[in-house]
N, C-alpha and C positions, 0 to 999 in steps of 0.2 A: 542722830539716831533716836526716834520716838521714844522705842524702850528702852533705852539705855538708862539704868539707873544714874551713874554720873552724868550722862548726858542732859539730866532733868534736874539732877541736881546746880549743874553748870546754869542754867538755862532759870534757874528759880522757884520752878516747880514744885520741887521738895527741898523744904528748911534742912538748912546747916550751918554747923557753926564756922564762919569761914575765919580762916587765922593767914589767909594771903591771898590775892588776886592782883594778874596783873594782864598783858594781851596774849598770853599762849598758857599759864600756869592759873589751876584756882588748886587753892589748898583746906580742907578743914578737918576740924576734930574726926576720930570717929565714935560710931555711937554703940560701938564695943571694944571698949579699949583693953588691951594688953596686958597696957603701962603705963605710969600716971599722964607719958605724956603719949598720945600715938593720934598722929597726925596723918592724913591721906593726901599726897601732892599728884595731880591728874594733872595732864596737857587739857585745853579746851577741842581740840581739835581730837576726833573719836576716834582712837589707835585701840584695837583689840587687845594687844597685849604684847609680853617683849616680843613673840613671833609677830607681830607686825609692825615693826621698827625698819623704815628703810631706809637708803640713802637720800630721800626725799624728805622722810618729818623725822630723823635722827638728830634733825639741830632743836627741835624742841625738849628733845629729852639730854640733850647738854646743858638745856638752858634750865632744866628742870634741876638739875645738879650743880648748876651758880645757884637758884633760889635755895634751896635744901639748907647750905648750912646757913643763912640769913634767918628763913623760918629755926634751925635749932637758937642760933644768939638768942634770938628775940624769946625765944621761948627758955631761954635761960640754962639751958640745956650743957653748961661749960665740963660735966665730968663725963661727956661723950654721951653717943646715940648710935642708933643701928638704922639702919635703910634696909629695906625688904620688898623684894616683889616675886611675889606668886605668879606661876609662868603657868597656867592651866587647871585643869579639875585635880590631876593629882598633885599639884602643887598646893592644892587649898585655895586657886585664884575661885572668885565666887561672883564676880564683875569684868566681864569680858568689856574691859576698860582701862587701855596701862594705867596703873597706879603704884603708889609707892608710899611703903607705909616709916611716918619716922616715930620709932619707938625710944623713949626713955625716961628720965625723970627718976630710977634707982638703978641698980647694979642688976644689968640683964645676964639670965642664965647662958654662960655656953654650949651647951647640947645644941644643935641647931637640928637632931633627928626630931 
């Protein structure tokens, strides 16, 4: 997708700092973080978001969840992290583009309102 912000980013267009890449998963920083560490893991393949997750590209977002805690190791991440994804506007999704955000690097609040 032309606009797709991750789509371009995928694609080269717009720099990022990538911290994984492989044939269905790119993953990088983001460039408003959270938390010391907060990480954005996208399929390459252009899924809108969890409402478009079907029995057709639902093994990429399994595979998406093998990488996840590879990227937390490596990011050294050992007293745990949080996985997040914004499911629409009033979810705060702001990239009509599954993604998944891995936050950690201190001791995140539990409120999750």
């Amino acid at each position: 997708m032309n606009d797709c912000l991750f789509c371009r980013i995928i694609a080269g267009e717009i720099p990022s700092t990538k911290v994984y890449e492989d044939e269905t998963v790119f993953a990088f920083r983001d460039i408003n973080p959270q938390a010391p560490t907060h990480i954005l893991v996208i399929p390459k393949a252009h899924i809108s978001g969890c409402d478009g997750v079907t029995s057709e590209n639902s093994a990429v977002v399994a595979h998406i969840f093998e990488v996840i805690p590879q990227i937390a190791k490596a990011e050294n991440l050992t007293g745990g992290y949080r996985v997040v994804s914004n499911c629409g506007a009033d979810a705060g999704q702001t990239v009509p583009h599954l993604h998944f955000h891995i936050l950690g690097g201190k001791q995140l609040a539990l409120d999750m309102a």
